[in-house]
C-alpha positions in Angstrom: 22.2 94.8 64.1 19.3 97.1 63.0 19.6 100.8 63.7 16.1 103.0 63.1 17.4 106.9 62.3 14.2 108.8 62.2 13.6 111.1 59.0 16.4 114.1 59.3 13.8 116.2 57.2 12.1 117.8 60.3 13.3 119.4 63.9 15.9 121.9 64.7 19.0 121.8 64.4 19.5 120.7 67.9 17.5 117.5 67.3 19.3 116.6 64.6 22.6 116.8 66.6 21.5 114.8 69.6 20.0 111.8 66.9 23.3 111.8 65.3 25.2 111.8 68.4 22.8 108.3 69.2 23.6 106.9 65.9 26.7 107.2 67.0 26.9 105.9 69.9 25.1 103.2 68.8 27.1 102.2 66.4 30.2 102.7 68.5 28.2 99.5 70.9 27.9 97.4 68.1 31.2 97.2 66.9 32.4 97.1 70.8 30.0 94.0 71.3 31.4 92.4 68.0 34.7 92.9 69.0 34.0 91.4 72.5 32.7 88.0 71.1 35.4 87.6 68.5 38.0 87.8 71.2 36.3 85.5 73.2 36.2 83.1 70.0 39.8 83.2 69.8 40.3 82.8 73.4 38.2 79.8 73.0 39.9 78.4 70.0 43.7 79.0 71.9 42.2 76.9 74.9 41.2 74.2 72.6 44.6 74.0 70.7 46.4 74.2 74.0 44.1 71.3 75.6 44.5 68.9 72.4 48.4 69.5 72.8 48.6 68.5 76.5 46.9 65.4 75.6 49.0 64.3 72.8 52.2 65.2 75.3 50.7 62.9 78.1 49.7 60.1 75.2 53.7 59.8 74.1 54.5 60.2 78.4 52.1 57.4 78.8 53.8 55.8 75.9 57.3 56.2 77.0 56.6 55.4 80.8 55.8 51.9 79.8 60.2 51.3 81.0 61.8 52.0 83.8 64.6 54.2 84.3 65.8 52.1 87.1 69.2 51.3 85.8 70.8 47.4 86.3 73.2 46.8 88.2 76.3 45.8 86.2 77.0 43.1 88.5 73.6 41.2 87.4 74.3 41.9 83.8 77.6 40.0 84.4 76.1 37.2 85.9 72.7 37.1 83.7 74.8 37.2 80.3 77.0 34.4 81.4 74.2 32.3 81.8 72.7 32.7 78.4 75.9 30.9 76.0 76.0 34.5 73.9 78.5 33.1 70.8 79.5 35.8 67.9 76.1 34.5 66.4 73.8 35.6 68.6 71.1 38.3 67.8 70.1 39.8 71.3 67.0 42.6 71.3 66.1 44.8 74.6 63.4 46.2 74.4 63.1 49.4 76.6 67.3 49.7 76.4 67.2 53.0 78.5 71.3 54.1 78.4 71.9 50.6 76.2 74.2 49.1 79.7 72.7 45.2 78.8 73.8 45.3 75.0 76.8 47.0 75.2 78.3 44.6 78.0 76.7 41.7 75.8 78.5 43.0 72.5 81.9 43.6 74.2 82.2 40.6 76.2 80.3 38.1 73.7 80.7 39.7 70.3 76.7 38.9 69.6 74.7 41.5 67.4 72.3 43.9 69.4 69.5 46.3 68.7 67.9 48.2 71.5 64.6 49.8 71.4 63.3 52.4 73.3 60.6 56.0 73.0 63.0 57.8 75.1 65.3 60.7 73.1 67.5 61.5 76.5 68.0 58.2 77.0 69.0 56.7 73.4 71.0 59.4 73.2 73.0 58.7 76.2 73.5 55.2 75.3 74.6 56.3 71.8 77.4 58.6 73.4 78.4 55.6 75.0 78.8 53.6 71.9 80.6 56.5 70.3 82.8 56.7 73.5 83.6 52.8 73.6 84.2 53.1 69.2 87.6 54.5 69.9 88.6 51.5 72.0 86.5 48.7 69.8 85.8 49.5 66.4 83.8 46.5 65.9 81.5 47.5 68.2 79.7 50.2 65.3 78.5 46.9 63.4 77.6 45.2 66.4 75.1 47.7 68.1 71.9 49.8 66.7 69.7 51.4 68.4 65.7 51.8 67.3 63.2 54.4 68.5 60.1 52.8 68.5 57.3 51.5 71.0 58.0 48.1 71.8 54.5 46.8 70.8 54.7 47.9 67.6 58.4 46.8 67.1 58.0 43.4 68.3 54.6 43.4 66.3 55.8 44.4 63.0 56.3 42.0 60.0 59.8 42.0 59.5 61.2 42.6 62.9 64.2 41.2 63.9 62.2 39.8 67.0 61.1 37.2 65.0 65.1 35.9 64.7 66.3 36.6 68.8 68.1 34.4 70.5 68.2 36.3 73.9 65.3 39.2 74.2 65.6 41.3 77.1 62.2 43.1 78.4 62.7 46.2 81.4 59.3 47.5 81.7 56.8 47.6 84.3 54.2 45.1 85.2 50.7 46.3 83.0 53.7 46.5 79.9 55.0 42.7 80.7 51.3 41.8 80.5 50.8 43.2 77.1 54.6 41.5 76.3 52.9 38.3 77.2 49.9 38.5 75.3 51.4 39.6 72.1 54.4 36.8 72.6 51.4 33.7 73.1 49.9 35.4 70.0 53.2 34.5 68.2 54.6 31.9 69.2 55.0 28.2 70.7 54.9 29.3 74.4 55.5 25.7 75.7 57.7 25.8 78.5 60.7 24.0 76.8 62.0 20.8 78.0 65.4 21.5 78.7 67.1 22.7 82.0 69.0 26.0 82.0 72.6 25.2 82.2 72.9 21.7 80.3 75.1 21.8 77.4 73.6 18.3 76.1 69.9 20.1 76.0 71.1 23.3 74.5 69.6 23.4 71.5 69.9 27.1 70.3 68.2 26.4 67.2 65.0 25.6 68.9 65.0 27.7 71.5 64.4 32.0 72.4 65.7 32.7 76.0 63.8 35.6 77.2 65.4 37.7 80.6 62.6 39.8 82.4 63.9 42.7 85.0 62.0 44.1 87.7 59.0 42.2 87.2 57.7 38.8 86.1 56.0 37.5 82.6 52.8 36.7 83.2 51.3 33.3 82.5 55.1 31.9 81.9 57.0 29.9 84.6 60.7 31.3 85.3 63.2 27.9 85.5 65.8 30.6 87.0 65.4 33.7 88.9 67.9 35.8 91.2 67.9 38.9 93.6 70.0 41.3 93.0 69.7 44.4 95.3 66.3 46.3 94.4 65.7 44.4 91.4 64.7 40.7 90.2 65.9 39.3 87.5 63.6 36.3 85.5 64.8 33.8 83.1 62.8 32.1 80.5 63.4 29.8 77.9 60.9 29.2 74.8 60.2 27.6 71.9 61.7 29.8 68.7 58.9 32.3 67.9 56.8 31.7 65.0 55.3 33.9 62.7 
């Protein structure tokens, strides 16, 4: 901002007062005005910051809604893991654990190793109390059970992941999630459906074979050789050839 003072030399002393009285209040304007528009700057920048963060928080909501918080009954756990011929050697991954219900009752009653994975703090923490809880009764069960936070994409996508060994995989996520499960598991493996019937000792072959156990909803473009009802929620068994890398 410019501000033109006329020459002091000439006019009364009255003049000279109501010219300074201007440059005053002139000046006065200016620094209100500046003030004004670097307020509104901030204000601007604060709605910004604020707007970014509500996205990231909905990104890792989107993220973590991909599972259900639905709990199983215990009753179709029972039945389910019965069906599967868990053994002490077994390697059994859920992948959106929630409160960790499927591989505890697989570790106590079948003594197979289990990893859970889920986005979820509240709930991982609630199925670690549980562990810690069920420690002082079974102390084997602290080298049976870990839990992962980590989106199940990635997990099951990553190099090294224990995915790659599973006998038993447990997915509880809803249906656009199971699509993306699907895609990702034809990606990486012999989806075939495998030849032997569920049940049959002689075609067992655990070697060859991943069983996979959907809840809630189906995996698409794979054909289910046993399903079950059990109150709210269906239960889907699969069985595949061993994923390959």
């Amino acid at each position: 901002m410019v501000i033109t003072v006329a020459s002091a030399s000439t006019g009364s002393s009255s003049d000279k007062k109501k010219r300074k009285k201007m440059i005053r209040k002139a000046l006065l304007s200016f620094a209100k005005t500046k003030l004004q528009n670097s307020q509104q700057k901030l204000c601007r920048s604060i709605k910004n910051r604020s707007s970014d963060d509500t996205k990231n928080d909905v990104g890792q909501q989107n993220e973590s809604s991909f599972s259900l918080i639905s709990p199983t009954p215990q009753n179709a756990i029972s039945r389910v893991l019965l069906k599967l011929k868990l053994s002490s050697n077994s390697l059994l991954i859920d992948l959106g654990c929630g409160d960790g219900r499927w591989i505890i009752h697989a570790a106590q009653e079948y003594g197979c190793h289990c990893i859970g994975c889920d986005v979820d703090d509240q709930r991982l923490d609630l199925a670690k109390r549980k562990i810690d809880e069920m420690v002082t009764i079974n102390s084997s069960l602290s080298n049976k059970i870990c839990f992962v936070k980590r989106n199940v994409f990635e997990y099951i996508q990553e190099q090294n992941s224990p995915v790659w060994n599973v006998n038993v995989l447990i997915v509880y996520l809803f249906r656009e999630a199971m699509e993306r499960i699907a895609t990702i598991l034809k990606d990486h493996a012999i989806m075939t459906q495998h030849h032997c019937r569920f049940g049959k000792e002689e075609d067992n072959d655990d070697d060859e074979c991943v069983q996979i156990v959907c809840v809630g909803f189906a995996l698409p473009s794979f054909t289910p050789f046993w399903q079950n009802q059990f109150g709210g929620i269906r239960i889907y068994l699969y069985r595949v050839k061993r994923f390959i890398k």
